[in-house]
C-alpha positions as CSV (number, residue, x, y, z in Angstrom):
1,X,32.4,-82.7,61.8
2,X,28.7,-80.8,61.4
3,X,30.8,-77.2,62.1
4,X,32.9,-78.5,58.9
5,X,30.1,-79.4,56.8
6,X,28.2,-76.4,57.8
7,X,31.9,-74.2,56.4
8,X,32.1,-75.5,53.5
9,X,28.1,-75.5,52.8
10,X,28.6,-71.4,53.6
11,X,31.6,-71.4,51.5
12,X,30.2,-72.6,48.5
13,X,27.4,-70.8,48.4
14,X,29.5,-67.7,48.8
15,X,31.7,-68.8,45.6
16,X,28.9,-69.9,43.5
17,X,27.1,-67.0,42.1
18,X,23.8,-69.4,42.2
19,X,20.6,-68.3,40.1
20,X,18.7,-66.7,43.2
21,X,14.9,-66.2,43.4
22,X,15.5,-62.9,44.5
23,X,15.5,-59.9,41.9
24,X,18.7,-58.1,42.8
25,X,19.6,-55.2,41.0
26,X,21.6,-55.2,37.9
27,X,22.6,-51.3,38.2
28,X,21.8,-50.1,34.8
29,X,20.2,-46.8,34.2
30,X,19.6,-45.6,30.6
31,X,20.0,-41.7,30.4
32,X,19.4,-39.6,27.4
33,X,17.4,-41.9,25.1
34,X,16.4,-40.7,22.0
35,X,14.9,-41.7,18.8
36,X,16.0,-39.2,15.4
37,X,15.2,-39.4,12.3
38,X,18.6,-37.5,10.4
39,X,17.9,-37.3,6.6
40,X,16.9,-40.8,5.3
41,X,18.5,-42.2,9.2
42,X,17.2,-43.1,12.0
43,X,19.3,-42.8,15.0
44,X,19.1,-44.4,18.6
45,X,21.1,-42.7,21.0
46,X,21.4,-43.5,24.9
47,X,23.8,-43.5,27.8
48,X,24.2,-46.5,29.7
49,X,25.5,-46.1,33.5
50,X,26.6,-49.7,34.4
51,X,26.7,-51.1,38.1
52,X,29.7,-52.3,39.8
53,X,27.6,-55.6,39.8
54,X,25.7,-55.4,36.7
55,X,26.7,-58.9,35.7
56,X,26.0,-60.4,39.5
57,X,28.6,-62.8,39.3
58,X,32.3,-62.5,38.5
59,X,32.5,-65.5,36.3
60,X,28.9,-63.7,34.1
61,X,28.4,-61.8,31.0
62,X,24.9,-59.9,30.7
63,X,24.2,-59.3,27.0
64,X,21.9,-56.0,26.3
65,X,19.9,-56.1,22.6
66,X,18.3,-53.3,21.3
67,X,15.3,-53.9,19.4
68,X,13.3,-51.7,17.1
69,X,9.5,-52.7,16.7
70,X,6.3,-51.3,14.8
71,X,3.7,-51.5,13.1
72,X,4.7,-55.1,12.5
73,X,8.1,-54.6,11.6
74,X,11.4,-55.3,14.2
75,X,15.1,-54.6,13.4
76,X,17.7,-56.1,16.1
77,X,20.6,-53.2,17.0
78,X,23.5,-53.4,17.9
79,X,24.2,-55.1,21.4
80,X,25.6,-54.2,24.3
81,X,28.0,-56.9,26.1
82,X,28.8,-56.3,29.6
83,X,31.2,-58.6,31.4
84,X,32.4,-59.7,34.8
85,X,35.8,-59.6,35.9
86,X,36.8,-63.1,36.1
87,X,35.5,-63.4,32.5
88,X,38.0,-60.7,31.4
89,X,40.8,-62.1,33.2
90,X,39.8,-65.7,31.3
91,X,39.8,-64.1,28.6
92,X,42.9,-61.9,28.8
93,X,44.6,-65.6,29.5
94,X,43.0,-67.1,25.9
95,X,46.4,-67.0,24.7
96,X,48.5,-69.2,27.1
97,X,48.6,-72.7,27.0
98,X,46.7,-74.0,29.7
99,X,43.5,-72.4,28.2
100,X,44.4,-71.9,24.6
101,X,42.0,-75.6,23.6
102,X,38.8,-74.0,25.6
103,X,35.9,-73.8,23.2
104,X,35.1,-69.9,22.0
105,X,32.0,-69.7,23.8
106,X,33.8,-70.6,27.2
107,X,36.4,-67.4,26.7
108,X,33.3,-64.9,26.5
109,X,34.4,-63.5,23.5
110,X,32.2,-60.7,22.5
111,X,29.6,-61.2,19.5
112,X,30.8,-59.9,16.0
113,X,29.5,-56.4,15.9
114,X,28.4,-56.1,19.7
115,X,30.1,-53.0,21.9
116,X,31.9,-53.5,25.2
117,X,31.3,-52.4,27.8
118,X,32.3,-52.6,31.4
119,X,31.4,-52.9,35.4
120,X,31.2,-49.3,36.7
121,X,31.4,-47.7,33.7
122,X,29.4,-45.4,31.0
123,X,29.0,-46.6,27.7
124,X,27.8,-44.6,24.9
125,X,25.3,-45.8,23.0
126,X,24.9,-44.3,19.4
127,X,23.1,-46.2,16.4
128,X,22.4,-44.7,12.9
129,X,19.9,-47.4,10.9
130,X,18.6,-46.3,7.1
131,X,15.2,-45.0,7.6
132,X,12.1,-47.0,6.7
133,X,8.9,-46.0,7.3
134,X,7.5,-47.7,10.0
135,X,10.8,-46.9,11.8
136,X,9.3,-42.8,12.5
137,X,6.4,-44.5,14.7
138,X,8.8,-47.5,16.0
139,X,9.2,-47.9,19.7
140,X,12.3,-49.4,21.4
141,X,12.6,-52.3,23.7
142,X,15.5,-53.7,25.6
143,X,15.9,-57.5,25.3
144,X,18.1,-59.0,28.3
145,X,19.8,-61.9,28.4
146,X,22.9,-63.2,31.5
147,X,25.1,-66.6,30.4
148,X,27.9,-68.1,32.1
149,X,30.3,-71.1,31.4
150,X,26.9,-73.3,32.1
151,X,23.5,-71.9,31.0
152,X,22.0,-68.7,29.8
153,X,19.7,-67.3,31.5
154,X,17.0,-64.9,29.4
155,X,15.7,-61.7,32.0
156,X,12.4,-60.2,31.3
157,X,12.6,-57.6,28.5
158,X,12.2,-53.7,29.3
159,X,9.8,-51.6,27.1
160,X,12.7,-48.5,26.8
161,X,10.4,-46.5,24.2
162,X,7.0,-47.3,23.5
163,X,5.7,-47.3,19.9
164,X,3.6,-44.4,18.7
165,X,0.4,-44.6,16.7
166,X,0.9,-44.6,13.5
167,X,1.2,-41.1,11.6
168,X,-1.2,-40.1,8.7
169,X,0.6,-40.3,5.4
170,X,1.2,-37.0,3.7
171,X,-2.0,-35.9,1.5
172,X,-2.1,-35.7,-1.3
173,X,-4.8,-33.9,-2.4
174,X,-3.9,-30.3,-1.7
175,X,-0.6,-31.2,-4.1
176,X,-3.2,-32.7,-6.8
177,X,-5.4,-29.7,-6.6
178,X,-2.3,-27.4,-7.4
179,X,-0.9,-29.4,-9.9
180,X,-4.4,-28.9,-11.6
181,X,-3.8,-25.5,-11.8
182,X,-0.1,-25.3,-12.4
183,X,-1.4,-27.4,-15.1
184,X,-3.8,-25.3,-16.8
185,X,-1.3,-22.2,-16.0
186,X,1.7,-23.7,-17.4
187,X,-0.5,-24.2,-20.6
188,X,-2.0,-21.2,-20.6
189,X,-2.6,-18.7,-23.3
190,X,0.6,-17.6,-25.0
191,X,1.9,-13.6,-25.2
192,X,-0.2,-13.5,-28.9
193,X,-2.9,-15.4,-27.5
194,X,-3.2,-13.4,-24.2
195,X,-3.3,-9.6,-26.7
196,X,-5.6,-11.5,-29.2
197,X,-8.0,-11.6,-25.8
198,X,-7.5,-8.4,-25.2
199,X,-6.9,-6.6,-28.4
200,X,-9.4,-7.4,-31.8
201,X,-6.4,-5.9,-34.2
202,X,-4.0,-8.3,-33.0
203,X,-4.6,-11.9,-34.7
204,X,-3.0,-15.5,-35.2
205,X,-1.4,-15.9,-38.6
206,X,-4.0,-18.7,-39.1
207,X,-6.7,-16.2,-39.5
208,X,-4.8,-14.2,-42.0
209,X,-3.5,-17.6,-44.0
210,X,-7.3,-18.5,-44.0
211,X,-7.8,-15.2,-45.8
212,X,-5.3,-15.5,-48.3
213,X,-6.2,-19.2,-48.8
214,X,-9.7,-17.9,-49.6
215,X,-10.9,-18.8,-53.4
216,X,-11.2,-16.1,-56.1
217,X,-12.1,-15.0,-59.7
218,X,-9.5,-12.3,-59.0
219,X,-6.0,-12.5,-58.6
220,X,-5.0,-13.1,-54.9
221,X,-4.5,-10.3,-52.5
222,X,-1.3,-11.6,-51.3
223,X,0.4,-12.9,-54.1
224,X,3.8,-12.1,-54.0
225,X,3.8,-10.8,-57.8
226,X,1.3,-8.0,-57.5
227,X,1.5,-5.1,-57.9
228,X,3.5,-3.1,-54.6
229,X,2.9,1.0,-55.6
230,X,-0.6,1.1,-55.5
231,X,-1.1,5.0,-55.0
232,X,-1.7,5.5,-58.5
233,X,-4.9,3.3,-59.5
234,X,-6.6,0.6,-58.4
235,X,-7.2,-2.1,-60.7
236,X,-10.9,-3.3,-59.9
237,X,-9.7,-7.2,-59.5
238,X,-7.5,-5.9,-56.4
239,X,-9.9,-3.5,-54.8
240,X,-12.5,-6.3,-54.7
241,X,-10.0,-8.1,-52.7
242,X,-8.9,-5.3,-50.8
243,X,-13.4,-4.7,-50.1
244,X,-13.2,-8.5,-49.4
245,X,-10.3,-8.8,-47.2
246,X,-11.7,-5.8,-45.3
247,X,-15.3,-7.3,-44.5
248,X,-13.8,-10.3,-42.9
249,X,-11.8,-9.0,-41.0
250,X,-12.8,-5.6,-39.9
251,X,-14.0,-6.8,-36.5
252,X,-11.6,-5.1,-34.2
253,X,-9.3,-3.6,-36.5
254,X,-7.3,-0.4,-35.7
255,X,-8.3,3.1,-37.2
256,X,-5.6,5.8,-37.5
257,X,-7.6,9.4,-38.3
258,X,-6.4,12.1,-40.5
259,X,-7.1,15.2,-41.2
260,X,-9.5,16.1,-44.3
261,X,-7.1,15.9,-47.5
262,X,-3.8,15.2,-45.4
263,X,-1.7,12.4,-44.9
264,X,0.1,13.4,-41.9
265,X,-0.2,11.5,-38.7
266,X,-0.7,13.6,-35.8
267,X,-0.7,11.3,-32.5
268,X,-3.4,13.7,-30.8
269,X,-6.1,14.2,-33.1
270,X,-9.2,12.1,-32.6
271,X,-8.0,10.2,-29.9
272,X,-5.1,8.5,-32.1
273,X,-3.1,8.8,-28.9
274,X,-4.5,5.5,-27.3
275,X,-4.7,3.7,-30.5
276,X,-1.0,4.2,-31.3
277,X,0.1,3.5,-28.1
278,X,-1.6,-0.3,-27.9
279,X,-0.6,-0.7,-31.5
280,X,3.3,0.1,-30.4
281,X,3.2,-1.5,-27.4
282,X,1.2,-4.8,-28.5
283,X,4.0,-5.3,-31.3
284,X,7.2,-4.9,-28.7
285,X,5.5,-7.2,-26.4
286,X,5.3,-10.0,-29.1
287,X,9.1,-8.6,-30.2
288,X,10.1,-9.8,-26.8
289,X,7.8,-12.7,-25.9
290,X,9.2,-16.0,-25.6
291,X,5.9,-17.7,-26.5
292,X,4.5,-15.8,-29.4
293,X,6.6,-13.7,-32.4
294,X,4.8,-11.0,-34.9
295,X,5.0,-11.9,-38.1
296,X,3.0,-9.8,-40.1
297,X,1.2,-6.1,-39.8
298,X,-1.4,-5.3,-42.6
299,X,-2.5,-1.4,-43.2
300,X,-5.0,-0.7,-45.3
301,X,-5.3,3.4,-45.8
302,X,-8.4,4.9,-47.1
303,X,-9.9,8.3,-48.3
304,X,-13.5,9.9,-48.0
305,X,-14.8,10.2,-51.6
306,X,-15.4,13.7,-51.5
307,X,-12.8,14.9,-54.3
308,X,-11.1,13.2,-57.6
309,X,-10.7,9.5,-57.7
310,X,-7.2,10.1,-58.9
311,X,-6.3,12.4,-55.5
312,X,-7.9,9.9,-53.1
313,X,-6.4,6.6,-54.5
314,X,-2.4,8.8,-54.1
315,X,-4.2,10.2,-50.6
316,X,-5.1,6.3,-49.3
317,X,-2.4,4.9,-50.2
318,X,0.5,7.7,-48.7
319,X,-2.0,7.5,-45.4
320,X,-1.0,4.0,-45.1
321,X,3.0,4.5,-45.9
322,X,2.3,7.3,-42.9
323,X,1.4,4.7,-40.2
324,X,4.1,2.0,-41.6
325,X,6.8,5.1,-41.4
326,X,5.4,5.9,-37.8
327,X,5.9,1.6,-36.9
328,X,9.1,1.6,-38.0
329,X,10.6,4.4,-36.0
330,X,8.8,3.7,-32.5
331,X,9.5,-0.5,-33.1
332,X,11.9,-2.6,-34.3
333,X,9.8,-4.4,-36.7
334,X,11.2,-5.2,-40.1
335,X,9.8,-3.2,-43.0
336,X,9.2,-6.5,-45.7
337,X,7.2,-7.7,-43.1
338,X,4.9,-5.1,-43.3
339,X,2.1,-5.3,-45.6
340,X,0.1,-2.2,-47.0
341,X,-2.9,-1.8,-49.4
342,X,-4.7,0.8,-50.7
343,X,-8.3,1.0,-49.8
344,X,-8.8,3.7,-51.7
345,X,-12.2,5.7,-51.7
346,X,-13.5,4.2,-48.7
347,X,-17.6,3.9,-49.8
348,X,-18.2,0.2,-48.2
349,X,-17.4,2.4,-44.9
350,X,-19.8,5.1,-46.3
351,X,-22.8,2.4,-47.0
352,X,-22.2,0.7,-43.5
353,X,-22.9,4.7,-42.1
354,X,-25.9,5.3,-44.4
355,X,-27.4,2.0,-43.5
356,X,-27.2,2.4,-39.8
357,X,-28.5,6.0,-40.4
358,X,-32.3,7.3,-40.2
359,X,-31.5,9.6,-43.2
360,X,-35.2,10.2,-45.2
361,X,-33.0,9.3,-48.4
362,X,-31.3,6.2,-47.3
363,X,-32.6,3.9,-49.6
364,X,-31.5,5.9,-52.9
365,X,-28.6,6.9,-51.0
366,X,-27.7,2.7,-50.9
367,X,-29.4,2.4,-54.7
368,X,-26.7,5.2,-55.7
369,X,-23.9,3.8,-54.1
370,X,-25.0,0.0,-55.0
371,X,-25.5,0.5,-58.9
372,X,-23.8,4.2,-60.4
373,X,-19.8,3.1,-60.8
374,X,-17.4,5.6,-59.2
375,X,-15.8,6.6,-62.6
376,X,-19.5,7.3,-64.2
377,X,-20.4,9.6,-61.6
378,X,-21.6,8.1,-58.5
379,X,-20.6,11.4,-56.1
380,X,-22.1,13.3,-58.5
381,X,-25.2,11.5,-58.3
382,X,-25.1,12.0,-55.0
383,X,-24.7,15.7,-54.9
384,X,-27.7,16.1,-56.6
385,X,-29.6,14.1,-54.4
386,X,-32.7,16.3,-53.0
387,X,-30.8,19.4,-54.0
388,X,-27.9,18.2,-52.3
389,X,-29.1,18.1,-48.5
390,X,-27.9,14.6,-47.9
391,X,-24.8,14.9,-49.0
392,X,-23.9,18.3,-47.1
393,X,-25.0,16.2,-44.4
394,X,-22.9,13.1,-45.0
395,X,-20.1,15.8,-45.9
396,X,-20.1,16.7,-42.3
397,X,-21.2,13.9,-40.3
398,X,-19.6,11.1,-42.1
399,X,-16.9,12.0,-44.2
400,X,-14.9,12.5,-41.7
401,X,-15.2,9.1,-40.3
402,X,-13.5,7.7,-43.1
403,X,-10.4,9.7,-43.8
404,X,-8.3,7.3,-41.8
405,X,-5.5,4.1,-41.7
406,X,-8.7,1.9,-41.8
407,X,-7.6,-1.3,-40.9
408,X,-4.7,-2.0,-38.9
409,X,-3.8,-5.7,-38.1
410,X,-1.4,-7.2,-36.2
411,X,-0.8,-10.9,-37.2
412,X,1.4,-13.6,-34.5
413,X,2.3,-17.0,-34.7
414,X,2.7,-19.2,-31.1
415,X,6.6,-20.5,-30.3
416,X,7.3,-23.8,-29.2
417,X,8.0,-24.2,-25.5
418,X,9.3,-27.7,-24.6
419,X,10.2,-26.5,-20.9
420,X,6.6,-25.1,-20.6
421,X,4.9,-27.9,-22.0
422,X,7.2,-30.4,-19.8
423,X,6.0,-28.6,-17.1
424,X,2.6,-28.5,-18.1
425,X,2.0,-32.5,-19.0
426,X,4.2,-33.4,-15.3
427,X,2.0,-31.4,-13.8
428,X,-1.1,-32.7,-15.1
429,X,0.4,-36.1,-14.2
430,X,1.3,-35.6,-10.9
431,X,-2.3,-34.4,-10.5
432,X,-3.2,-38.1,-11.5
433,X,-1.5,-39.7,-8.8
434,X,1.5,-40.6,-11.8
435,X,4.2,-39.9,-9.8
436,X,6.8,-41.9,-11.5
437,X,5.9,-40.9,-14.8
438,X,5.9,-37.3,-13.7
439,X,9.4,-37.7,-12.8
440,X,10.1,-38.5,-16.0
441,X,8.7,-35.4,-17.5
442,X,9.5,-33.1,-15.3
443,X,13.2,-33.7,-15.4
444,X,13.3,-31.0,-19.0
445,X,10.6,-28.9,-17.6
446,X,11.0,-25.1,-16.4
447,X,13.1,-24.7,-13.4
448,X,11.4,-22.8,-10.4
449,X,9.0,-23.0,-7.7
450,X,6.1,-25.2,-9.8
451,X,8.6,-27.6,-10.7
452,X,10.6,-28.0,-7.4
453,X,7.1,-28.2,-5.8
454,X,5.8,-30.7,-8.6
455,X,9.1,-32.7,-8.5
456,X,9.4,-32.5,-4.7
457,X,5.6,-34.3,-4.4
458,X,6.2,-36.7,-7.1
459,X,9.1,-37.8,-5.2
460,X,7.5,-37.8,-2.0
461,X,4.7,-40.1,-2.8
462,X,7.2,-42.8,-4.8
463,X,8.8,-43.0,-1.6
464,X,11.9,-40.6,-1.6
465,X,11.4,-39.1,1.2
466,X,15.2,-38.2,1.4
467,X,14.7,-36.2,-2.2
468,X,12.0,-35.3,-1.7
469,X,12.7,-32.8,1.1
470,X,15.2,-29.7,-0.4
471,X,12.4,-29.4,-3.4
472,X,9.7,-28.8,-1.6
473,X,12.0,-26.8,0.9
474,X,12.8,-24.7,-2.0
475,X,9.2,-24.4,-3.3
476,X,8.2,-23.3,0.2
477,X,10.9,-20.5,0.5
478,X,9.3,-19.0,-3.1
479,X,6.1,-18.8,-1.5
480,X,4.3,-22.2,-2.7
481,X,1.8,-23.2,0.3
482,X,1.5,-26.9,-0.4
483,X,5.4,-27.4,-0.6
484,X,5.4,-26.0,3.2
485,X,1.9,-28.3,4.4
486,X,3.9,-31.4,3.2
487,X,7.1,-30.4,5.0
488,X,5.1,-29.6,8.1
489,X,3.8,-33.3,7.8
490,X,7.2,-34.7,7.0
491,X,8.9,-33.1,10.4
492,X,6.4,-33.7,12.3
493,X,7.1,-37.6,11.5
494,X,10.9,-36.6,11.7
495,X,10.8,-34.4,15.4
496,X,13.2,-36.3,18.1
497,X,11.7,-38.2,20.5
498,X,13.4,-38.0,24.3
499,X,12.5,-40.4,26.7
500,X,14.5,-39.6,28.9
501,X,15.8,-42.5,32.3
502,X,15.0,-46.0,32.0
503,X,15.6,-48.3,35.5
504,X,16.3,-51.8,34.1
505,X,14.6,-53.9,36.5
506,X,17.0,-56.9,38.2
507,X,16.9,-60.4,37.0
508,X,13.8,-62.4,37.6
């Protein structure tokens, strides 16, 4: 009787897989374990290398849950079911009669969504999750749990990846200090505005409307009624325009020299060379500026007054129709938009020279000038001067100086540029930390490197990192520094992380 009782005590603890004390091994080994961040993914990818006795019992299933944790933040994955083999012969039985009125739980069927896998076998582990960000610092833990017909049993949870500490956000303040200039580039000075700068001939058409705007007793210098051949005769109501319009504007103007009595335009005299050339190359850069257009050129042409009144006035005003012949040939400016006045005798120019000069005679020389009219003798007067020594001397030292196209101006108006200025306004947002409403702008602003790198940050920094990504890639590639320090930061947050094996300790 007590070798009976002793058979069946070993028998039954041989057929009843018991909860033991002991931590046997389950026989799982995870290989390859990685963590990836894939575009706006995150992807968890191991191989699991099962036991022939993972489940250590027949009649056991032993349940494996990924878990995702950081910062705060967990997301359960997908599990893993393993089960023994008297479970899958239950269950492969579900259907026949005897068993079909056992409760679900009892057949071991698997949990919606989980993979099976089996005793002595490799499973593939592969799970792609949308990316938040707490998820690129995230470690992974292995939650472990074993339940039979009877009970569950939870087993101690295995640390598979540890979390890393958190990464610095991308800065933005290397993005906010080129915005700030992309800014201030983007609404930079125009083509006009950029030769005005460099050039005093070249003008905005404000400055030349100011000028016909001005108030006068005579009748305007650029009405469109007066008075167009003006080679023959001044009237005196015009040439004190023409004297007016000259003084306020004579700061930087062109002058085009000729040759005593001659109205031919010879590029190489008296350094006319340089002069034509910024003339003909400031209008054909306006011609084919997308910010700026020329509207107007004014010549005035002018004469010394040694001679008849009658033969300078004709001598002025065919200098003048020189340089406007010479524009029209060497640009592909239209002649009505060309305006030309005769200056005539040119003796404001010959007072300015006096007065700077240390002549002995320079105040009756500028009482002469001042007071006798031209048509009553004024040269004369002149002439006669200390038997004619300061005028021989003027004859040969300043004369000369005034036989020119005395005042060339070029005159521009700015175009309106709503891709520019979309580009300029997003990019002084985004330079405010107003990402959202720099999107907004910058979707009808200039394609190219400042906006993809403008864009690309804006997105960034709302939180689209997946966006976010080809734009600044593309900013980087055109040479735009900031678009490749954000993209370092982003991959660095993005770089796979291997782990490598993980033992799964036995049940405890």
């Amino acid at each position: 009787m007590k070798w009976n009782l002793l058979f069946m005590t070993m028998a039954l603890a041989a057929s009843s897989p018991a909860f033991s004390s002991e931590p046997p091994k389950e026989g799982i080994t995870l290989s390859g374990l990685s963590l990836t961040v894939e575009g706006d993914s995150l992807r968890v990818r191991f191989r699991a290398h099962i036991g022939r006795q993972a489940t250590e019992g027949q009649n056991y299933k032993l349940t494996l849950r990924p878990v995702l944790s950081g910062g705060g933040h967990e997301l359960a994955l997908r599990n893993i079911e393993v089960y023994g083999r008297r479970v899958e012969l239950l269950e492969a039985r579900s259907g026949r009669a005897e068993v079909a009125g056992l409760p679900t739980h009892d057949l071991r069927q698997p949990a919606a969504g989980s993979q099976r896998a089996h005793e002595g076998e490799t499973a593939d582990y592969s799970v792609s999750v949308p990316l938040e960000r707490w998820m690129e610092t995230a470690g992974l833990r292995i939650e472990r749990e074993r339940s039979g017909c009877c009970r569950t049993e939870r087993l101690g949870t295995v640390e598979a990846a540890p979390a890393l500490p958190s990464l610095p956000e991308p800065s933005a303040a290397g993005v906010k200090s080129r915005a700030t200039e992309l800014a201030a580039a983007a609404g930079a000075a125009s083509t006009g505005d950029s030769l005005a700068r460099s050039f005093g001939f070249v003008e905005p058409l404000s400055a030349l409307e100011a000028r016909m705007n001005t108030a006068s007793a005579a009748k305007g210098l650029f009405d469109p009624d007066m008075e167009l051949n003006m080679g023959y005769g001044t009237a005196p109501s015009q040439q004190a325009e023409i004297d007016r319009y000259i003084v306020e504007g004579e700061k930087g103007a062109l002058t085009v020299h000729f040759r005593q009595g001659k109205h031919l335009l010879e590029r190489h005299f008296r350094g006319n060379n340089a002069t034509l050339v910024n003339l003909v190359s400031s209008i054909r850069m306006l011609q084919e500026s997308k910010t700026s257009r020329v509207v107007r050129v004014v010549i005035v042409g002018s004469a010394s007054p040694e001679g008849t009144l009658a033969f300078n006035d004709r001598l002025a005003w065919n200098r003048a129709v020189a340089l406007k012949d010479f524009l029209l040939r060497n640009t592909a400016f239209p002649a009505d938009s060309m305006t030309l006045f005769n200056g005539s005798e040119d003796w404001r120019g010959l007072r300015k020279l006096v007065a700077a000069s240390d002549l002995y005679e320079r105040e009756e020389i500028l009482r002469i000038i001042d007071n006798v009219p031209v048509k009553k003798g004024r040269e004369l007067e002149l002439m006669k001067l200390s038997g004619g020594r300061p005028y021989l001397y003027m004859l040969e030292h300043m004369f000369p100086e005034l036989r020119n196209a005395a005042f060339i101006k070029v005159y521009y108006e700015n175009l309106p540029d709503p891709a520019a200025e979309a580009l300029s306004r997003g990019a002084a947002l985004v330079s405010q930390g107003l990402y959202k409403e720099a999107l907004e702008v910058l979707s009808s602003a200039s394609a190219g490197a400042a906006r993809d790198l403008l864009e690309g940050s804006a997105r960034l920094f709302s939180g689209d990192e997946a966006g976010a990504a080809p734009l600044l890639e593309r900013a980087a590639a055109c040479g735009e520094p900031e678009a490749r320090k954000l993209l370092d930061q982003l991959h660095a947050a993005s770089a796979p992380r291997e782990v490598g094996t993980v033992e799964l300790p036995g049940r405890r």
